[in-house]
N, C-alpha and C positions, 0 to 999 in steps of 0.2 A: 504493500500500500504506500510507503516512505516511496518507492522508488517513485512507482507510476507518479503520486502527487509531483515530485521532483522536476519529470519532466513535464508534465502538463505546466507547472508553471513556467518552467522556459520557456514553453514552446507558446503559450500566453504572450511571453515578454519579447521576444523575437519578432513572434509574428505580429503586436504590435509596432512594433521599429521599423518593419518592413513596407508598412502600408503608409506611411509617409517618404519609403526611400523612392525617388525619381530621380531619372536620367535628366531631365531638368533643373536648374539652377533656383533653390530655395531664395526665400526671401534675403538669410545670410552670406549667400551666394555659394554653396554646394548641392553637388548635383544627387547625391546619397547622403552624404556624411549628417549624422542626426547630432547636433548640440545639446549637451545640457549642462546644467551646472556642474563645472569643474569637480571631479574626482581626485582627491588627493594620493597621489600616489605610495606607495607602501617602499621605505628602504629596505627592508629584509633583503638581505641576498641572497641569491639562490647560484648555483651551478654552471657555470658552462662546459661545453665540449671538451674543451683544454686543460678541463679539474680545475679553472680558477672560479673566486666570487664575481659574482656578477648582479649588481642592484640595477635595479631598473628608475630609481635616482640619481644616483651617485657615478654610473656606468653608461649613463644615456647620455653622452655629450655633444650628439647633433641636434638642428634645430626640430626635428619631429622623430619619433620612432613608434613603428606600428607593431603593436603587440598583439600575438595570437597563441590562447591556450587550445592545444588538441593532440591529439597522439599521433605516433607512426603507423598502426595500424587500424587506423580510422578508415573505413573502406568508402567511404562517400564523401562528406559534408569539407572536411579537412583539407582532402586532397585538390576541392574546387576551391575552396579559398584560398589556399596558398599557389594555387595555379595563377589564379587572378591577381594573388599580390604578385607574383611572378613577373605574369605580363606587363601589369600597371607600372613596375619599376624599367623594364624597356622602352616604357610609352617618353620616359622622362626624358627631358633634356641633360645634361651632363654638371652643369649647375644645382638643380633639381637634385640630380642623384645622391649627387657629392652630399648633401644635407640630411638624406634620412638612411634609419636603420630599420630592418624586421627582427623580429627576437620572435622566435617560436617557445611557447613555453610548453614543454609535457605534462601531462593530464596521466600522464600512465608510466611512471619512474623505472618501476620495475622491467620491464620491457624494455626500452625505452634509456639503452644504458648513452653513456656519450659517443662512443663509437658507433650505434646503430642511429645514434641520434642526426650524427655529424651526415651521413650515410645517407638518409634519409633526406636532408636539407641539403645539400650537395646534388641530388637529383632537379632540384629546384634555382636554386643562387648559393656559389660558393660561399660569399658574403654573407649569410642569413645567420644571425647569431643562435643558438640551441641555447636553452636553458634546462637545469632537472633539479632534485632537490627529494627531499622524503613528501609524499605525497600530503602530510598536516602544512608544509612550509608554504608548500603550492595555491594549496587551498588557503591560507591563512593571504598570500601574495594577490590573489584574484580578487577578493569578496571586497576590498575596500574600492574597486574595477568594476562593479559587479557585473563579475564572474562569476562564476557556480560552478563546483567542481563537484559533483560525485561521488563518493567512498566505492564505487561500483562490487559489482558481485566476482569475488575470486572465480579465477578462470584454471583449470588443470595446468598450463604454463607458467602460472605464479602471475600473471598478468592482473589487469581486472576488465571488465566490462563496462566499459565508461559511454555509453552513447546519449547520458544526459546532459554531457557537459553544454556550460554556454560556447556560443559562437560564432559570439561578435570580434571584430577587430576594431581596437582601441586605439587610439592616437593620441601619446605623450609630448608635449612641448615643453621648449627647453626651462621653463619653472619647477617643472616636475608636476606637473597638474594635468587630467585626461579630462578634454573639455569636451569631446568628440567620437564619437565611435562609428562604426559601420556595420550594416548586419552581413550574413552569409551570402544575398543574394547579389550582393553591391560585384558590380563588373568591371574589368579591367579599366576599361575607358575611362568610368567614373570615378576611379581609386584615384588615377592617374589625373584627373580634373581639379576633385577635391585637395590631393597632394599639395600640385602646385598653386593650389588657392591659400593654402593655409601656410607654405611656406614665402609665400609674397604678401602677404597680407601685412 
């Protein structure tokens, strides 16, 4: 009953965000990107690929960094979005580029080591920073984003079953503040739109 509730409320909170995302240019001039009042960002550090700490404060030292929690073996929802951010970061100009980061955050640790992390993101943008951490630190790092991460149901691999997680992409500016986010359906074009609105702005 915990789970289903779980995800019925994401999927509430999602598909609200989503029904105001358009390929059109909002009244604050983004074409998806939904505003709201600044999120303070959480210092806890967490992990990266290399075994070092990595805050998403203190670590985040370009003008935007788009943060997404999901796993590597996410068979759907994951794989589109970080395609999208994929492409969105080609759409940029060289300016552009030079100013933001992606940070992928794992949802699923145990699996999910730095090696298959690095592996995983490397299929995508050599560039794309990995982040991992004990699954309470993760969870603790999202919710003040809200995020919603899961305890999911142990899986015979040691894994877990994570497909409640949230699966918005976030957008950190350099205060350390997330004033912005994106849902799952937002498209390359639009990543790409929004981006360079927010870093000209």
């Amino acid at each position: 009953m915990r789970r289903a509730l779980a995800v019925l409320v994401s999927v509430i909170a999602v598909g609200s965000l989503a029904a105001c995302s358009s390929s059109q240019a909002s009244e604050d001039g983004y074409r998806a990107g939904q505003t709201h009042q600044p999120y303070r960002v959480p210092s806890t550090p967490l992990t990266d690929t290399d075994g070092r700490p990595y805050s998403l404060t203190k670590d985040t030292d370009k003008p935007l960094t788009l943060v997404f929690f999901g796993y590597s073996h996410c068979p759907d929802i994951c794989q589109t979005v970080m395609s999208n951010l994929t492409s969105a970061i080609t759409r940029l100009d060289d300016a552009d580029r030079e100013r933001v980061d992606v940070v992928f955050v794992t949802t699923d640790p145990t699996r999910d080591t730095p090696a298959a992390l690095r592996a995983y993101l490397d299929r995508f943008d050599r560039s794309f920073i990995g982040l991992t951490g004990d699954l309470d630190t993760i969870t603790q790092v999202g919710k003040p984003l809200a995020v919603y991460v899961a305890d999911g149901e142990k899986l015979p691999t040691g894994g877990r079953d994570l497909n409640s997680h949230s699966t918005q992409v976030t957008g950190i500016t350099a205060d350390d503040t997330s004033p912005i986010l994106w849902t799952q359906d937002t498209s390359s074009a639009d990543f790409a739109a929004d981006i360079h609105t927010l870093l000209n702005d």
